[in-house]
N, C-alpha and C positions, 0 to 999 in steps of 0.2 A: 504494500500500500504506500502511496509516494504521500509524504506532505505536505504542508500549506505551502512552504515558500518553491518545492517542486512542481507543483500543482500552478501557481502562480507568476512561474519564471518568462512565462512568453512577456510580461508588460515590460520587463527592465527592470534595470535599477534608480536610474537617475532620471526618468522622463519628465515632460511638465506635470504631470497629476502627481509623483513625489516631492516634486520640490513646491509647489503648489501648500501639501500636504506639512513638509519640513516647514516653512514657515508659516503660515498660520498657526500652527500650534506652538511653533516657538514665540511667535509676538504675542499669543494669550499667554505666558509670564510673566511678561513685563509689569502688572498689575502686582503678581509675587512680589516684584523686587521693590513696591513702593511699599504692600501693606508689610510684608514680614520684616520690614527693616523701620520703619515710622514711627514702633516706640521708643526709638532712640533720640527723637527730637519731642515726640509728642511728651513723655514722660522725661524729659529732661530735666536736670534741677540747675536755674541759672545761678549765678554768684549771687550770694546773699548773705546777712549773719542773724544769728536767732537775738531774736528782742530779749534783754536781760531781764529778771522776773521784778517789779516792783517790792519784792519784799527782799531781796537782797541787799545783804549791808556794805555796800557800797558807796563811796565818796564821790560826787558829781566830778570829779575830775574825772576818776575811774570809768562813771558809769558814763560819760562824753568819749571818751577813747574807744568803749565797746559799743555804743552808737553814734555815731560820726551824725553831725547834725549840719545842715544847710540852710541857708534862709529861703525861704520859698517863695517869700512875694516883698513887695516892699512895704508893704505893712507890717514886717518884721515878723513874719511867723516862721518860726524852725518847724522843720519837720524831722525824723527821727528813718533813716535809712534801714532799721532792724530787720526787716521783711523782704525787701528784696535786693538791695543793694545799689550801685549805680550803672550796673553792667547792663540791666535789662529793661524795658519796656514793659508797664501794667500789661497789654495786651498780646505779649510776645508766646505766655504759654502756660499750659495748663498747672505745673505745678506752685507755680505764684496765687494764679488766680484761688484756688481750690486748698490753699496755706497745708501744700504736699512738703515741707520742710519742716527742719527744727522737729518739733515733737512727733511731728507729723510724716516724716521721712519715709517710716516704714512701708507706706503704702506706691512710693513708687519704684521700687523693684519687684513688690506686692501684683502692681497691676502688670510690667511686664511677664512675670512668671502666669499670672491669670490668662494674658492670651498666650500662651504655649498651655495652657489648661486646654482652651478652645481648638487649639490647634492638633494635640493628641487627642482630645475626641474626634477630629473630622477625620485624622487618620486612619482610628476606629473603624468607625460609620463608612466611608467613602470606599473603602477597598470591595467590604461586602453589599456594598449601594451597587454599585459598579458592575458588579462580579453576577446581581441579581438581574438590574435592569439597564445593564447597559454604559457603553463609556459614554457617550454624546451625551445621552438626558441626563447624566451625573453631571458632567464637565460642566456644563451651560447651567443647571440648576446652582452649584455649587462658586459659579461665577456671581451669579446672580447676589447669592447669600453676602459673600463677600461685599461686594459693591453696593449693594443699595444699606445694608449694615453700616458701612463705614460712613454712608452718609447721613445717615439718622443720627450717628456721634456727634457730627455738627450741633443737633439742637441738644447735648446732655446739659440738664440743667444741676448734677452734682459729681463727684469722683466715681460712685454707688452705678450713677449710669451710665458713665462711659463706659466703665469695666466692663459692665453688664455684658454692653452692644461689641466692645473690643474683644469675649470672648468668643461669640459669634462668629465677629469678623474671621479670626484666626483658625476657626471648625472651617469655613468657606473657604481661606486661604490656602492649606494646604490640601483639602480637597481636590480644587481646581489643580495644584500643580502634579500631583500624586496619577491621578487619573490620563491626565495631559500625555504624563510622560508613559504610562502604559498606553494609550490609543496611540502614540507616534509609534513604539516599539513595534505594536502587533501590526501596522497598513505598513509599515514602511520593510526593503527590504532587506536584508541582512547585512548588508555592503554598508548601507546608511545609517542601521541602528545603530550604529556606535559613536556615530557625528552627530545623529540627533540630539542622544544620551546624553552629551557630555558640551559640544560645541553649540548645537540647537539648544535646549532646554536651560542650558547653565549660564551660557554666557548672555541670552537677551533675562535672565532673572539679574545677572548685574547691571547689564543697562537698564533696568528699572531701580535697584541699587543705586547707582551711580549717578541719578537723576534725583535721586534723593535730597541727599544736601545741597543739590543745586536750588531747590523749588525751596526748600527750607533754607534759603541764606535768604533768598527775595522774600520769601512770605514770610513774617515774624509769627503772624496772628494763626494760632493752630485751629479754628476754626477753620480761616479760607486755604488751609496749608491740607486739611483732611478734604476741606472743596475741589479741591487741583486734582488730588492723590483720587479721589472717585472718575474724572472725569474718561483716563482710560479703559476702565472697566467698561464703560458705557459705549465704546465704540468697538468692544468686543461683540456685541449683540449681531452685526451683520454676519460673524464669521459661520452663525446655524447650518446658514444657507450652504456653506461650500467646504465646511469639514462633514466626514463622512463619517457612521457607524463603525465600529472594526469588526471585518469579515470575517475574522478569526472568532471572535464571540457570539457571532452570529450562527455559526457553524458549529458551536461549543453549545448553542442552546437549538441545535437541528433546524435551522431557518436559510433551506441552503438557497431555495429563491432571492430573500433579499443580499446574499451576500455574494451570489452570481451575478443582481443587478447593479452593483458598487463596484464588480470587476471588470464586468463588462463599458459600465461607464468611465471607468480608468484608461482601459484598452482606446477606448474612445479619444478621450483626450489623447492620451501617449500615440495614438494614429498606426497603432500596433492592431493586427487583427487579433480577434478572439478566436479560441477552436470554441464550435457549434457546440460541446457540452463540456461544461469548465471542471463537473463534476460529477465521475462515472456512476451511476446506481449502485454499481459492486462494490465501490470504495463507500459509498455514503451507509450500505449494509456493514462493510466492517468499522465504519467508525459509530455504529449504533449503539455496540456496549459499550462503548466508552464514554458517548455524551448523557447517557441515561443517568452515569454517577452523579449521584445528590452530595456535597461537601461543604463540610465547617470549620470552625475555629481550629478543631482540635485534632482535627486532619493532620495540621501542620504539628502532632505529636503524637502520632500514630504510630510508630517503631523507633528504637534506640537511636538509628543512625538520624532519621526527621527531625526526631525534638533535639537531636544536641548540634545540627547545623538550626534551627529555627532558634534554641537558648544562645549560641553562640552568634547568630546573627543580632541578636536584641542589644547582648553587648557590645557590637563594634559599632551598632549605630548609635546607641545610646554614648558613650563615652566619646563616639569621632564628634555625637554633637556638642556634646556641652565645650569643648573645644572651640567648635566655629562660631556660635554661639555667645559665647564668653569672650571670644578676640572681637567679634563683631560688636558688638553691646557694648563694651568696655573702651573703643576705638575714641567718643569724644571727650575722653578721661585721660587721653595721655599729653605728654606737653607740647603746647601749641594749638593752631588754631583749630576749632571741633567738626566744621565743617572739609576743612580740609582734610582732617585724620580720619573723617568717614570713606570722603572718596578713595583716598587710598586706601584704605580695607576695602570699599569694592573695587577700584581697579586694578588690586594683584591680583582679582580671582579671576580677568580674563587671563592672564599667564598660566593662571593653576588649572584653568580647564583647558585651556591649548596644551598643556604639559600631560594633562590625564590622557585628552585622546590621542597622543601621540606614543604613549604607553599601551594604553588599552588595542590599539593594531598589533602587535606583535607579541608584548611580552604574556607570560603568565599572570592571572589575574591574582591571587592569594601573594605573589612575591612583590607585585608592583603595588599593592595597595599596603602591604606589611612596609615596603621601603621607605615610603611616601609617610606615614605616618612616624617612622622613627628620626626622619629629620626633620619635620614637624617640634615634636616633641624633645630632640634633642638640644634646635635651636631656641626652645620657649625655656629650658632647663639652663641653658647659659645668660639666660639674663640676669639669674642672682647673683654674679659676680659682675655685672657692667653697674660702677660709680655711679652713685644721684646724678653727677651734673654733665654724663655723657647721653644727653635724653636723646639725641640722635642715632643712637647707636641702639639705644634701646629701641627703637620705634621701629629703626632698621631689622631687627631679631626679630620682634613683633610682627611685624609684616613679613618676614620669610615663615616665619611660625605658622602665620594665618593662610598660609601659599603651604605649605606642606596639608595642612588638614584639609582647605579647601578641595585640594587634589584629590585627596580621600577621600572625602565625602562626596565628590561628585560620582568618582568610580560605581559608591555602594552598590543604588540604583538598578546600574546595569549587571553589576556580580548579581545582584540578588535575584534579578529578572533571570539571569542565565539559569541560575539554580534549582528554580521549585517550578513544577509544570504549568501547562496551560491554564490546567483547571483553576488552580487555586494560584499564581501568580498576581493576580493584583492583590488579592485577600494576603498572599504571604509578604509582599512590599509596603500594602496600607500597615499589619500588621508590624512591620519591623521600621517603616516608618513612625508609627506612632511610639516606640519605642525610644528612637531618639528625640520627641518632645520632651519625654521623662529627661532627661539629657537638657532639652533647651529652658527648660522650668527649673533645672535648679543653676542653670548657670549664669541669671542676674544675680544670686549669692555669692557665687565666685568674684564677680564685679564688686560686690559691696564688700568682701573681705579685704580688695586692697588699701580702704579706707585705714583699716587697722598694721598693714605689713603689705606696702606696694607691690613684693617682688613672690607672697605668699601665692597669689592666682598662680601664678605662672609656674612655679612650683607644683603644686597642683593639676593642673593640666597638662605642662609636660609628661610628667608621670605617668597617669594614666594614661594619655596617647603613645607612650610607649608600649606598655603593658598590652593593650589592645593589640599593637602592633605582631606581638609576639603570639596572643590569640590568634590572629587572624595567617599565620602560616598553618594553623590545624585544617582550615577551610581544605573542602576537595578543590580542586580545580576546573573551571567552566570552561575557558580557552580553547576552542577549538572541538567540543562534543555538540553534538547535536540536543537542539532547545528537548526537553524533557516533555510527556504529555502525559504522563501517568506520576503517581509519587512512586510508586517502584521501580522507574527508568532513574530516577535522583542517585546524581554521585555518592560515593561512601564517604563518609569523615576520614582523613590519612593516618588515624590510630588507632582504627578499630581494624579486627579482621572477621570476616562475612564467609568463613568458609573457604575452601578451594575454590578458585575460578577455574571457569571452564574453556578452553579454549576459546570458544565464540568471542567470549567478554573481553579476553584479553586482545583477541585481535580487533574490537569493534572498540577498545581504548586503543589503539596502538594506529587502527585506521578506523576515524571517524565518517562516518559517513556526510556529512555535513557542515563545512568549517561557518558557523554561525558570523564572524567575527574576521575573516579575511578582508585583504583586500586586494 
C-alpha cells in the first residue's frame, strides 16, 4: 500500500498551490509574534519609587531625599514623585495606572504567568479540537479567540479584567500557532516540511516579535498599543477562502471525496494533470482498519517505550521553555535601552532559525538539538563570572544564550511531529506543547529572582538547558524513517531492548523506505 506523500507525488514539490500554501500560513503568525511577546510592555513596570508610609519616623530632610518633590505650577504647589517617577507618562501603561508597584508588584509577573495559564490550556484543548474536527475550523476559530479577546482588553476597566481577557487571549494564541504549524506539515511536501517548520513558521512569529517594540516605542498608551496589536489579526479573516482542509485528516477521518477534491484543485493550480483516480478502492479497503481507530490522551502511554518518549518529551519542552521564555521576558531588564534589548532578542532568533534548518537537512535530529542546547546553556553559565560593569559583554552571552535555545526550541516541533503517528500527532505536539507553558508560567519567577542575585536566573537556566541536553541524546532518532501511522511503527527509546530484531526491521532501519526530510 503506497502513502500519502506517494500517492501525492504527481503535484511537486515547490509549485504555486505550495508556496501559495507556505505563506499564508506563515503570515497567520505574525499575530503570534505581537500577542505572545506584549506582556513585556503591557505589564511592564516603569521607573518609579514607593511612596514612604506616613507613619515613618523620618526627618523631612530624609523623607524629601526618598521623594524628590517638584513644583508643579506657579502657584507653588509640590507634588511628591513616589508613584511613578519622572521616566514615564500617566498614560504610558498599565502598571502605573492600576498602582501594579510597590506593595502591589506581585501581580505583574502574576499576570504574565496567568496568560501562559491560558496559553497551556489552549495547548490542551487545540490539539484534541483539531485532531476531532479538523485543522481549518480550529485554526480560524482559535484566531478568532485570540483577536477579538485582545480587543475587549482595550475597555478593562481593572487588573481582575485584563487578566481575565489576557488569559483567553493566550488559550487562542497558541492554539492558532500549534494547529498552523500541523496543517503546513500534513498539505505540504516532505522536501518543504522542514522550511516551513523552522524558516516559515518561526521566522515570520519574529517579525511579529520584532515589530513589537517598534509599535510600543511610538505608542506609549497601552490601550491604543493593544489597538494596533489587534488590527492584524483582523486581516487574517480573508485567508478562509484560500487555505485548505489537510487531506491527510481528511482521509484519517475516511472523507476520501473531499480530500481528492483539494488535490485535484492543487493539481489544478500546479497545471500538473491528475491521474482519473487519486485513490485506489483496494488501498482505501486496507487503510479501513486503521482509520476506524478511536484515540486518546492516554494512547500516548500505552507501552513502556510510548510513555517514556511522551515523559521524556514533556521534559525537553518544558525546561527548553522556561529558557526562551525567561531570556525573552527578562530582555527589557538588562542594561540599556528596553526597546532596543527587545528587538535584539527577537532578531537573533532569525539567525537561530536559519541555523536550525540548516541542521535539520542533514544532521541527526537527537544530536543537533542535544548540541544546540549545551551551548545555549553553557554560554548563559559563563555569565556568572563576567564583572557588573562589562554589561556588554553580558548582553552579548545573553543573546548567544537566547540563539542557542531559540534553535532548540524551534527544532522541537518538527522532532516531535517526526515521532508519534498520524493519528495522534497533533494530540501528541498540543500535548507536549502545553507542557512547555508549565515551563513559560514559571519562568517570569526566574525574571523576578534577578531582582535579588542578577547572575542567579542565568544560573538557573543554564543548568537545566544543559541537563535536558543530555536527556535528549536518549530520544530515538526521526532523520531519515519514514513518518509513523500507527503507535506500533514509533521508534524505540536507545536504552531499552525490544527483543531480537528481525531481519526485516533491521534492514527497513538500515534502508528506509522514505527519506521524510531530504533534500
Amino acid at each position: 500500500m503506497r502513502d500519502y506523500d506517494e500517492v501525492t507525488a504527481f503535484l511537486g514539490e515547490w509549485g504555486p498551490y505550495q508556496r501559495l500554501i507556505f505563506f499564508l500560513l506563515s503570515a497567520s503568525i505574525i499575530p503570534n509574534g505581537f500577542n505572545g511577546m506584549s506582556v513585556v510592555f503591557l505589564a511592564g513596570t516603569p521607573e518609579h519609587r514607593c511612596r514612604v508610609p506616613d507613619t515613618a519616623n523620618l526627618s523631612s530632610a530624609w523623607r524629601n531625599h526618598s521623594i524628590p518633590l517638584r513644583l508643579q505650577d506657579s502657584l507653588g504647589t509640590w507634588l511628591g514623585l513616589g508613584l511613578l517617577g519622572s521616566w514615564a507618562h500617566a498614560s504610558c501603561c498599565r502598571p502605573w495606572q492600576w498602582n501594579l508597584v510597590c506593595e502591589e508588584d506581585w501581580k505583574t509577573p502574576l499576570t504574565s504567568s496567568l496568560f501562559f495559564v491560558g496559553v497551556l490550556c489552549g495547548s490542551f484543548v487545540s490539539g484534541q479540537l483539531s485532531d476531532r474536527f479538523g485543522r481549518k475550523s480550529i485554526l480560524f476559530s482559535t484566531m478568532a479567540v485570540q483577536t477579538g479577546f485582545s480587543f475587549f482588553q482595550i475597555f478593562s476597566i481593572n487588573w481582575e479584567m485584563f487578566t481575565v481577557l489576557f488569559v483567553i487571549v493566550g488559550m487562542g494564541q497558541i492554539s492558532n500557532y500549534v494547529v498552523a504549524f500541523i496543517l503546513g506539515t500534513e498539505i505540504l511536501g516532505k522536501s518543504v516540511r522542514i522550511i516551513f517548520s523552522t524558516l516559515g513558521v518561526c521566522i515570520f512569529f519574529a517579525v511579529g516579535y520584532m515589530l513589537l517594540p517598534l509599535f510600543a516605542y511610538f505608542i506609549r498608551d497601552w490601550r491604543m498599543l493593544l489597538l494596533a496589536l489587534t488590527v492584524p489579526g483582523v486581516l487574517c479573516v480573508p485567508l478562509w477562502w484560500f487555505i485548505p482542509e489537510s487531506p491527510r485528516w481528511l482521509i484519517s477521518r475516511r472523507r476520501f471525496r473531499e480530500a481528492e477534491a483539494i488535490i485535484q484543485k492543487a493539481a489544478k493550480m500546479n497545471n500538473v494533470a491528475a491521474p482519473a483516480v487519486i485513490f485506489d478502492p483496494m488501498e482505501l479497503q486496507e487503510l479501513k482498519p486503521l482509520e476506524q481507530q478511536t484515540v486518546f490522551i492516554l494512547d500516548l502511554f500505552r507501552t513502556r517505550n510510548i510513555s517514556t518518549i511522551t515523559i521524556m518529551s514533556v521534559l525537553l519542552w518544558m525546561l527548553t521553555s522556561v529558557g526562551y521564555f525567561a531570556l525573552s521576558l527578562n530582555a527589557p531588564n538588562l542594561h540599556g535601552d528596553a526597546y532596543l534589548n527587545c528587538f535584539l532578542s527577537a532578531l537573533i532568533e532569525v539567525p537561530a532559525y536559519i541555523t536550525a534548518w540548516l541542521l535539520l537537512r542533514t544532521l541527526p535530529r537527537r544530536y543537533i538539538i542535544a548540541g544546540v542546547l549545551f551551548f545555549g546553556g553553557g554560554v548563559l553559565l559563563l555569565i556568572q563570572w563576567v564583572p557588573a560593569d562589562y554589561n556588554f559583554l553580558s548582553i552579548g552571552l545573553v543573546m548567544l544564550g537566547k540563539f542557542g535555545v531559540t534553535s532548540a526550541f524551534s527544532m522541537l516541533y518538527v522532532f516531535t511531529a517526526e515521532l508519534y503517528p498520524t493519528l495522534v500527532r497533533n494530540m501528541a505536539v498540543g500535548i507536549t506543547s502545553m507542557a512547555s507553558r508549565v515551563g513559560s508560567i514559571i519562568a517570569p519567577y526566574f525574571v523576578y529572582l534577578g531582582a535579588y542575585n542578577r547572575v542567579l536566573p542565568y544560573i538557573l537556566m543554564g543548568s537545566l538547558t544543559v541537563l535536558i541536553g543530555i536527556v535528549t541524546l536518549f530520544f530515538p532518532e526521526s532523520f531519515g524513517m519514514t513518518l509513523p501511522e500507527t503507535l506500533e511503527q514509533m521508534q524505540k527509546v536507545k536504552w531499552f531492548r525490544f527483543g531480537r530484531k528481525t531481519r526485516d526491521s533491521m534492514d527497513n532501519e538500515e534502508n528506509p523506505k522514505v527519506l521524510i526530510t531530504s533534500f
